[in-house]
C-alpha positions in Angstrom: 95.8 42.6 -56.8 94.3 40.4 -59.4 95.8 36.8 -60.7 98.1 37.4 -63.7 99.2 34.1 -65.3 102.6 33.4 -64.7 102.3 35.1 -61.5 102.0 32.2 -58.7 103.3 32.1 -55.5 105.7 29.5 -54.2 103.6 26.5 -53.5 105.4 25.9 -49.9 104.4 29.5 -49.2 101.1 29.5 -50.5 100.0 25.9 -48.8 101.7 27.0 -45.4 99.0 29.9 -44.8 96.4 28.0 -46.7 96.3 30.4 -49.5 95.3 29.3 -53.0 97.8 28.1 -54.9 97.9 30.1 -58.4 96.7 33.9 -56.9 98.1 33.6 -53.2 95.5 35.8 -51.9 92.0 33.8 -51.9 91.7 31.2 -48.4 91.8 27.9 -50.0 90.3 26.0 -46.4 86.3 26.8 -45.6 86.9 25.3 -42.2 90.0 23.5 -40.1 90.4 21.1 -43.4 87.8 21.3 -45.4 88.4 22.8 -48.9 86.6 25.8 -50.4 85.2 24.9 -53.8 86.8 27.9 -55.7 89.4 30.6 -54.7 87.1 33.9 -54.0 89.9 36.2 -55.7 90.6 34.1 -58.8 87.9 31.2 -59.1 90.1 28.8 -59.4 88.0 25.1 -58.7 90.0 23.2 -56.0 88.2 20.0 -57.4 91.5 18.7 -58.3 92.4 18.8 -55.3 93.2 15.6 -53.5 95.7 15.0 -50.6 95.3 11.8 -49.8 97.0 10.5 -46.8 100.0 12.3 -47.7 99.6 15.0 -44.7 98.7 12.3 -42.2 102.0 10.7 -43.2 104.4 13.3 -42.8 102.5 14.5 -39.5 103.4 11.1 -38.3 107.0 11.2 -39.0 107.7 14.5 -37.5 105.2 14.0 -35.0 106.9 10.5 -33.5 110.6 11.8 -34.4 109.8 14.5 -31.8 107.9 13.0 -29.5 109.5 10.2 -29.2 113.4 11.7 -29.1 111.9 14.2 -26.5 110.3 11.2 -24.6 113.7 9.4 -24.6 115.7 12.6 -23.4 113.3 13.3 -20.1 113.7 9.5 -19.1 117.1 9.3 -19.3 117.7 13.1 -17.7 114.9 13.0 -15.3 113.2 9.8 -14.9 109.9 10.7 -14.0 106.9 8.5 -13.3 104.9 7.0 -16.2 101.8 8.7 -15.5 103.7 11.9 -16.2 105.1 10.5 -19.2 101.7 9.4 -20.6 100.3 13.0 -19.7 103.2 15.0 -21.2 103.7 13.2 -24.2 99.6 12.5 -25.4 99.2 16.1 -24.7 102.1 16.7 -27.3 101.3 14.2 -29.8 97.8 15.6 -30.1 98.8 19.4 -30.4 101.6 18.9 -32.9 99.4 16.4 -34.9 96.6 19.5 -35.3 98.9 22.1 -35.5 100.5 20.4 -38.4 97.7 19.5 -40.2 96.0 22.3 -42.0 99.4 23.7 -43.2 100.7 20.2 -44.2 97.2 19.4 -46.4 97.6 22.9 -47.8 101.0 22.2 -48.9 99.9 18.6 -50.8 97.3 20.5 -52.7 99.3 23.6 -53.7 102.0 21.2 -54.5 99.4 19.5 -56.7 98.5 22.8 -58.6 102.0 23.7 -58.7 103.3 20.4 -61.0 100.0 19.9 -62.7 99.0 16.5 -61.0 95.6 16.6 -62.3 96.2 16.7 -65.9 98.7 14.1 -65.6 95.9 11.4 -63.9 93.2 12.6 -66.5 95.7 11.3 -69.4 95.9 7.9 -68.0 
């Protein structure tokens, strides 16, 4: 199917399987996070691309809100030792925290297509 303006898919959609942001079919990652530099299907140049440390932020709240409440519950339900805590809960941190971060980067930059924030910094 080719890219008909008009057409895009929903950024949240779009950012979650790291598809490009105006045709939804092209891979918009060449690698775990690094970006392609155009969408194969529509050409679209990701150079406006920039997430910042907006991924690494959210991964952190929702990484520590779960961790951390889980954390709480097994101490108070089971109390087990703290080498067991230190195991469970590093091994946690560090699987949400990747598994979060390619769909959280992709949703910054189709988010960033989706409301235009490049043309808005090239007018300041």
């Amino acid at each position: 199917m080719a890219y008909q303006p008009g057409n895009e898919p929903s950024p949240v959609a779009a950012g979650l399987h790291g598809r490009c942001p105006r045709c939804g079919e092209g891979h918009m990652f060449d690698g775990f996070l690094a970006l392609q530099k155009t969408c194969e299907q529509c050409a679209l140049d990701y150079d406006f691309a920039d997430s910042a440390d907006g991924p690494a932020v959210f991964i952190m709240f929702i990484v520590g809100f779960v961790v951390v409440g889980l954390a709480m519950w097994v101490e108070f339900t089971f109390m087990p030792p703290i080498w067991l805590h230190l195991v469970m809960w590093f091994s946690l941190t560090i699987a949400l925290a990747l598994v979060l971060a390619r769909p959280l980067k992709g949703v910054m930059i189709a988010l960033q297509y989706h409301h235009r924030a490049e043309e808005g910094r090239r007018e300041k």
